[in-house]
C-alpha positions as CSV (number, residue, x, y, z in Angstrom):
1,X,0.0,0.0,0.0
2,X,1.6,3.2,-1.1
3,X,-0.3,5.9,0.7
4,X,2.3,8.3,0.4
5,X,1.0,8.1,-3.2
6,X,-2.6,8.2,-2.3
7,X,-2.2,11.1,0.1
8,X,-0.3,13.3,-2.1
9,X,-3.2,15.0,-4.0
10,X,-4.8,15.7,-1.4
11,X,-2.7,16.7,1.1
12,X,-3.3,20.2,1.2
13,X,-6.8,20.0,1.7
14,X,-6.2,17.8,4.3
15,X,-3.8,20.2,5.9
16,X,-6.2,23.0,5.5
17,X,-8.5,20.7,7.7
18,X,-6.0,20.4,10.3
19,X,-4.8,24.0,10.7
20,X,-8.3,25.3,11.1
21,X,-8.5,22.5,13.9
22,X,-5.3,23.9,15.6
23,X,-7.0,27.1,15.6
24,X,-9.9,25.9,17.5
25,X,-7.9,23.9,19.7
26,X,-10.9,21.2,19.7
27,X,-8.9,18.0,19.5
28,X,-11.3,15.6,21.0
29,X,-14.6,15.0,19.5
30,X,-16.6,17.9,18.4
31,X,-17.5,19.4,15.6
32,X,-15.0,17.6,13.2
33,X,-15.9,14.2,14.5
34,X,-19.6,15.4,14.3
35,X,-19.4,16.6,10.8
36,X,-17.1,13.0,9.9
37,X,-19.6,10.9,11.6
38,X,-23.1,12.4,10.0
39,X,-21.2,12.1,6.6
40,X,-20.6,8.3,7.3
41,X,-23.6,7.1,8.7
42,X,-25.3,8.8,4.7
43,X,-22.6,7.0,3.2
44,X,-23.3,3.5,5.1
45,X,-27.2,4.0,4.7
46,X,-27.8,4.1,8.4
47,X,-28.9,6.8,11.1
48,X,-26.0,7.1,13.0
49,X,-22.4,6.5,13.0
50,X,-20.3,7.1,16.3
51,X,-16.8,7.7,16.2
52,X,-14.1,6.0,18.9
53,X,-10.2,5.4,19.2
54,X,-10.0,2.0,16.8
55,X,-11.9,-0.7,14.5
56,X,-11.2,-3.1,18.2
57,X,-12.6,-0.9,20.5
58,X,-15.8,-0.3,17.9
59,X,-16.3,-4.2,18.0
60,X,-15.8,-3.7,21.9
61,X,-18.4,-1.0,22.3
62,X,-21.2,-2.6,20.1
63,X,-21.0,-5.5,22.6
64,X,-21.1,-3.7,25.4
65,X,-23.9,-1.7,24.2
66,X,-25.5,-5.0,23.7
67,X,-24.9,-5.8,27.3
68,X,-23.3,-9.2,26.3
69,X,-21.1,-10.3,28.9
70,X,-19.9,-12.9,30.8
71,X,-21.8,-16.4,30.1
72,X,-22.7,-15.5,26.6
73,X,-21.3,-16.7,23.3
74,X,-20.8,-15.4,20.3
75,X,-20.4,-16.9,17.1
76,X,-18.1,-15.0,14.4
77,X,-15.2,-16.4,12.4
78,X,-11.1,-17.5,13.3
79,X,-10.2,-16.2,9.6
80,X,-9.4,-12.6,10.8
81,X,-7.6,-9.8,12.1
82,X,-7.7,-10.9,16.4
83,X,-9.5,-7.6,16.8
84,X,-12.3,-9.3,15.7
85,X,-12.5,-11.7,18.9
86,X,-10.5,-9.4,21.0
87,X,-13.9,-6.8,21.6
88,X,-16.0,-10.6,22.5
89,X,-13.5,-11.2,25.3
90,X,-13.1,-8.0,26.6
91,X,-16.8,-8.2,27.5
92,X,-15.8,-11.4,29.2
93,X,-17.9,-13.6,26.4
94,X,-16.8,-16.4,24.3
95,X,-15.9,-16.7,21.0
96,X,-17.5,-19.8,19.1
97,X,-15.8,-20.3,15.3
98,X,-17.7,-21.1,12.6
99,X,-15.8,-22.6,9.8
100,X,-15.2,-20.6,6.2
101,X,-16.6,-21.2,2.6
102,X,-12.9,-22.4,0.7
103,X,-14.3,-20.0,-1.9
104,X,-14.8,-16.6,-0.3
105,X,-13.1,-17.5,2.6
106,X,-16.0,-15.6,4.3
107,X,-18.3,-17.3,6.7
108,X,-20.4,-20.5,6.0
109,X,-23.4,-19.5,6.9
110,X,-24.6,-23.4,6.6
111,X,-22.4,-24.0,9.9
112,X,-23.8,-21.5,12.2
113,X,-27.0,-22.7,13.4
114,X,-25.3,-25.8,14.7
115,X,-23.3,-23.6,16.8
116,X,-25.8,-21.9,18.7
117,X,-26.8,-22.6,22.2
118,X,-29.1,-21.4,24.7
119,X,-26.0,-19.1,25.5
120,X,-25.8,-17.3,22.2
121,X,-26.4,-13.9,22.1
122,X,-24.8,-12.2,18.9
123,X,-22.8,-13.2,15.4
124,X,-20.3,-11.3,14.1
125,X,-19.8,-11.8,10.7
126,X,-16.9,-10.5,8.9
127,X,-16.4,-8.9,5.4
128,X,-13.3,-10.2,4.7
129,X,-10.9,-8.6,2.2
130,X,-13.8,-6.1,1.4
131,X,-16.0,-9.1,0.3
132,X,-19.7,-9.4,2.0
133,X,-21.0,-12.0,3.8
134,X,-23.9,-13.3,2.5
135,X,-26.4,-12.4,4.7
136,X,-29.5,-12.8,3.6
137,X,-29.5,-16.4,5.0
138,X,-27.9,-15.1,8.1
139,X,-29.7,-12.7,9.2
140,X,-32.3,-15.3,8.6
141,X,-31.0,-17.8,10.9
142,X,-30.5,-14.5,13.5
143,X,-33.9,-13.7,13.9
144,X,-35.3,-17.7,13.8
145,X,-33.5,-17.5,17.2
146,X,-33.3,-14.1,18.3
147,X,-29.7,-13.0,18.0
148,X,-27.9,-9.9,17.5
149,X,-26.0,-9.5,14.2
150,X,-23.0,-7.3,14.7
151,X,-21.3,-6.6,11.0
152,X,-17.6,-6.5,11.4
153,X,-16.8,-4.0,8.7
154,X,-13.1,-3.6,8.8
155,X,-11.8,-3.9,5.5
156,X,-15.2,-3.1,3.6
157,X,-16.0,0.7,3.2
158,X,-18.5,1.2,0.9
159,X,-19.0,-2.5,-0.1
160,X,-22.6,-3.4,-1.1
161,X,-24.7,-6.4,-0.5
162,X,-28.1,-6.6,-2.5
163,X,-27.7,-3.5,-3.0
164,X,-27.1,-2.3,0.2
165,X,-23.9,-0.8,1.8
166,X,-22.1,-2.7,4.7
167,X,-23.1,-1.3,7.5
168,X,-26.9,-1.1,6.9
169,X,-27.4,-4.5,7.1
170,X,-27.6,-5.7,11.1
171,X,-28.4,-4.4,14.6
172,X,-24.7,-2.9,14.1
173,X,-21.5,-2.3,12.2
174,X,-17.9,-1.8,13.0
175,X,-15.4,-0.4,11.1
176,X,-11.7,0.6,11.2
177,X,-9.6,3.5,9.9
178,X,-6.4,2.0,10.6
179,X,-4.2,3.8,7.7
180,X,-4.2,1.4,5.8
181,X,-7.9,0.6,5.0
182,X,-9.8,1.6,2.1
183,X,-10.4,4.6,3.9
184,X,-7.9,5.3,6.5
185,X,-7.0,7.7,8.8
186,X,-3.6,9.8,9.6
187,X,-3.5,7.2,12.7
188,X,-6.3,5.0,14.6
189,X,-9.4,5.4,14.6
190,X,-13.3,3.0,14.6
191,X,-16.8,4.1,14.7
192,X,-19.5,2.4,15.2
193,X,-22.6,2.3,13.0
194,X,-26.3,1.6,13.8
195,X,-29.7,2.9,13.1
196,X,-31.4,2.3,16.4
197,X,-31.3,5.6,18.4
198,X,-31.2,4.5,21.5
199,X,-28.0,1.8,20.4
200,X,-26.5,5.2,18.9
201,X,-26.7,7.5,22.4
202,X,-25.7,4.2,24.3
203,X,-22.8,3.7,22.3
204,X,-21.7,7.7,22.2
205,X,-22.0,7.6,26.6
206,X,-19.9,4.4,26.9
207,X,-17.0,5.6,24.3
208,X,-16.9,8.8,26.4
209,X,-16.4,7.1,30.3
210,X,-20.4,6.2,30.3
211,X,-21.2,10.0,30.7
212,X,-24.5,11.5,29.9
213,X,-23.3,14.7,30.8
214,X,-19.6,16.2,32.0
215,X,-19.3,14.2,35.3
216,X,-21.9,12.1,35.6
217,X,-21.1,8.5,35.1
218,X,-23.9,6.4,35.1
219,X,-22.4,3.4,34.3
220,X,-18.8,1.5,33.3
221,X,-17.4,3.5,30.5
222,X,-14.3,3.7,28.5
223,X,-11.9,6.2,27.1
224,X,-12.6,5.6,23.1
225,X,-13.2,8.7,21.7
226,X,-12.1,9.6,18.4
227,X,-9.4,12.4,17.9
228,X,-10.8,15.4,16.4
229,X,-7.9,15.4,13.9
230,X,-8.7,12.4,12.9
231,X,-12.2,13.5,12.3
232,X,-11.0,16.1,9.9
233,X,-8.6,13.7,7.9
234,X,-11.5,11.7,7.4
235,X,-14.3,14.1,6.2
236,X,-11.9,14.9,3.4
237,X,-11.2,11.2,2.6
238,X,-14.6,10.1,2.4
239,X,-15.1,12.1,-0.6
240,X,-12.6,10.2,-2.6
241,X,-13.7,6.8,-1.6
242,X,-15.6,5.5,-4.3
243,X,-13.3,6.8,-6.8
244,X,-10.5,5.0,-5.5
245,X,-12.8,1.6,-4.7
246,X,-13.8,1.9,-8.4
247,X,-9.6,1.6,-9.3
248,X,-9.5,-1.3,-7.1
249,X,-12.1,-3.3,-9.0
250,X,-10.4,-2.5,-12.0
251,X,-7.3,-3.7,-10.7
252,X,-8.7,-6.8,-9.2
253,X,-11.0,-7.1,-12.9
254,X,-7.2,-7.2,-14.7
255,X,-5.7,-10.0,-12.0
256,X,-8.5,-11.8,-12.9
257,X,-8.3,-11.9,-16.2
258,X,-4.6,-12.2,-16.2
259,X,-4.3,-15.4,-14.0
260,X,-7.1,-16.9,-14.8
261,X,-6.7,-20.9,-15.7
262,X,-3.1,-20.5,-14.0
263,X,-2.1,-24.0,-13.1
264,X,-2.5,-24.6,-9.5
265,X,-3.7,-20.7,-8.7
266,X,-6.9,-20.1,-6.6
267,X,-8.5,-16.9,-7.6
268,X,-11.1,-15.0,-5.0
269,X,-14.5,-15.7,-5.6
270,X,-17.4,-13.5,-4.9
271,X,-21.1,-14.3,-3.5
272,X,-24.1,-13.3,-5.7
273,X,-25.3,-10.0,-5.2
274,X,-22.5,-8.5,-4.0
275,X,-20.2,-5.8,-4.4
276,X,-16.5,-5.7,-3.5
277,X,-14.0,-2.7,-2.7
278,X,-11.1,-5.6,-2.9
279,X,-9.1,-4.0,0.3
280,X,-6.9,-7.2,-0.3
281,X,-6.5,-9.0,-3.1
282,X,-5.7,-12.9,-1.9
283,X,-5.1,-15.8,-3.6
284,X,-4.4,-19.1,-2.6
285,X,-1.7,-21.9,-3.7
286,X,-0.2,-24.7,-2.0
287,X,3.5,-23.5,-1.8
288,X,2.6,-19.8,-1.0
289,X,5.6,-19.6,0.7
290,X,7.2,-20.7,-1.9
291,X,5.4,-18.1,-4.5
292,X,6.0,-15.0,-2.3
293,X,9.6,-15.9,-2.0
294,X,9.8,-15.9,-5.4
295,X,7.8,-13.2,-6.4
296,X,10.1,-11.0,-3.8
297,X,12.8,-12.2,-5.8
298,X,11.3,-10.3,-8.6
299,X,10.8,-6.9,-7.0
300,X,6.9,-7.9,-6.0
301,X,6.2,-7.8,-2.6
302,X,3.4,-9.4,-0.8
303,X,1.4,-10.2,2.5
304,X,-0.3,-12.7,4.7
305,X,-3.6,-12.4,5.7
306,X,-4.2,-14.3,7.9
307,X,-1.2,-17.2,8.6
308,X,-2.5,-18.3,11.9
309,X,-6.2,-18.2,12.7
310,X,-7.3,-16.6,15.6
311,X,-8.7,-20.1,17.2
312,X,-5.0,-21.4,17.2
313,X,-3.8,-17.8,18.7
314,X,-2.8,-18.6,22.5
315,X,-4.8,-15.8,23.8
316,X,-8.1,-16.1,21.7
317,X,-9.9,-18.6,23.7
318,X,-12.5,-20.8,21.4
319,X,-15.9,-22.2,22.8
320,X,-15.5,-24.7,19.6
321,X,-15.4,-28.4,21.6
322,X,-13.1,-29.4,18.9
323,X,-10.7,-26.1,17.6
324,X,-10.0,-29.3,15.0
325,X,-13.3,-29.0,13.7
326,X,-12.2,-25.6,11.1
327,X,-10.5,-27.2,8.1
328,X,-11.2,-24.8,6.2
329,X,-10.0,-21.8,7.9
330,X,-6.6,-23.9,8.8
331,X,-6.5,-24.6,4.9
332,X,-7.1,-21.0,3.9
333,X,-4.3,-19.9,6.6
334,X,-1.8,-22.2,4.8
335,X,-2.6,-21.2,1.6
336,X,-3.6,-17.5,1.1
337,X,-1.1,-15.0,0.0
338,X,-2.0,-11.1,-0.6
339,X,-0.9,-9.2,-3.9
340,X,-0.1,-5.6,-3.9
341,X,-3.2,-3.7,-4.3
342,X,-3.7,0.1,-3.4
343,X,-6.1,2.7,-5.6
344,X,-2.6,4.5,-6.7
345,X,-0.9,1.7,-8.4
346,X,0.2,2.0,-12.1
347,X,-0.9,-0.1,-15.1
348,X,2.9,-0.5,-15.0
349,X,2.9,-2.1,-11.4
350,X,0.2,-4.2,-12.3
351,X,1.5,-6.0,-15.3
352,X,4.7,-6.4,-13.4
353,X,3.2,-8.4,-10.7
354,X,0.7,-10.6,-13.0
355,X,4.0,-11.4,-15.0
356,X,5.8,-12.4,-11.7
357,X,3.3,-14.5,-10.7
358,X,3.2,-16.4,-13.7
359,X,7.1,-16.4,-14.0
360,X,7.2,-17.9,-10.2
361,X,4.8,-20.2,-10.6
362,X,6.7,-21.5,-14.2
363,X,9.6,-22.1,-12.3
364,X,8.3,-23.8,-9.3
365,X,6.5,-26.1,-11.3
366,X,10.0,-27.0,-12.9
367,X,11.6,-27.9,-9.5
């Protein structure tokens, strides 16, 4: 990701942003955050977004808000970023792990109802590498037993299901603005995104110590508020999203078309009815170690997303009797490898990589 690239056009209106923001000296919340989170909630198709500190403590907070706690399960997916499972066992919950579809590597939705107990309270499923869930079928299988769907929305700004944006489509959504993401900030920041009202003013007292007012603390709160200047970076970016999502689905329209019916070479695959924004592109082979050594032998670089699943992480915890009961997850962990993809790279860059991908994978079918 080359955001020096992506930042460069617009860095003076960003900086613009930030001095008036100095001259205010209104660096927590207010009216920059205000402005940033009315604009995202219109973008998402919901009532209310609410700013906070970081995509985790979002998860975190629309838990919380949900009063799930100790006792409760929840059922989400180990192919992720931890973040994902850290919010469930902050609350004290458990994390149950439904296997993935080898496909979309997104949640099989025809493993969840199994899952659930008289102790399930919420899913969280994720749209992973900017690809929905389907969730139709889910949300389904959420009200048939009265659960909470909680949308984690890290790596899908703007995506659209049936339609719909991300965001729109359960009780709540979470999203991240680590750098990074399709739309990042200048540092960390979350919000949380919901179109219940009374969610929305739960959610804004518990990010701010569980204050309804300066000083009065009503209940356990937490210190998640959202930098102001992050607020402002934001507002600006926002504008500029669907541009740059558009170049990523031209990028990931030309990977496809280039590597297609490459020997060996799993391409990503989409659900019907949906739209990705392609914040990774992954694909999958058995000697990816293999490929990305070779394609960084070629000037390509590349990433791992995920290596290890969250279920075999030491501090994730699983409520899974068996944590040898995900296949498919421990497949897709061995497997998956991340090509460069970022809004700002070159028809240049792009042909360079396809070529190294078919060069590597020439030569280590040759040894």
């Amino acid at each position: 990701m080359d955001l020096a690239a992506l930042h460069a056009p617009i860095q003076q209106e960003i900086e613009h942003r930030i001095s008036r923001l100095v001259s205010s000296s209104s660096f927590v919340l207010g009216p920059a955050v205000e402005a940033f989170e009315a604009g995202f909630a219109e973008y998402c198709q919901a009532r209310y977004a609410v700013g906070c500190n970081s995509g985790t403590s979002a998860i975190h907070l629309a838990l919380a808000a949900l009063d799930i706690g100790p006792g409760d399960e929840v059922i989400t997916v180990s192919h992720t970023f931890v973040g994902t499972v850290w919010g469930i066992l902050y609350c004290g919950a458990t994390p149950v792990y439904a296997d993935i579809d080898p496909r979309t590597m997104n949640m099989d939705i025809s493993r969840v109802e199994a899952l659930i107990t008289d102790r399930t309270r919420a899913i969280i499923p994720v749209h992973l590498y900017g690809q929905p869930v389907n969730m139709a079928p889910l949300l389904s299988i959420a009200a048939k037993h009265g659960l909470y769907v909680i949308e984690d929305a890290a790596q899908a700004h703007g995506a659209r299901y049936q339609e719909r944006r991300v965001g729109s489509l359960g009780h709540i959504a979470c999203f991240s603005f680590y750098p990074g993401k399709n739309l990042g900030a200048w540092g960390e920041a979350g919000a949380v995104v919901t179109s219940d009202p009374q969610l929305a003013g739960r959610l804004r007292r518990l990010r701010d110590h569980g204050q309804p007012k300066r000083y009065c603390h009503d209940e356990r709160g937490y210190n998640y508020r959202m930098d102001a200047i992050q607020g402002a970076v934001l507002a600006v970016k926002l504008r500029y999203l669907d541009g740059w999502n558009a170049r990523r689905a031209e990028l990931a329209r030309v990977y496809r078309e280039a590597l297609a019916g490459v020997p060996g070479l799993q391409l990503p695959e989409y659900c019907a009815g949906t739209e990705s924004v392609h914040h990774l592109y992954v694909i999958r082979h058995e000697r990816r170690d293999d490929l990305g050594a070779a394609l960084a032998t070629r000037g390509v670089s590349t990433g791992l997303h995920y290596p290890q699943p969250v279920h075999r992480q030491a501090g994730a915890g699983t409520g899974n009797d068996c944590i040898d009961d995900l296949p498919e997850t421990d497949a897709a962990a061995a497997s998956c490898l991340s090509l460069p993809m970022f809004p700002t790279m070159t028809d240049r860059q792009l042909r360079q990589v396809t070529e190294a991908v078919v060069a590597s994978l020439d030569a280590l079918q040759r040894v």
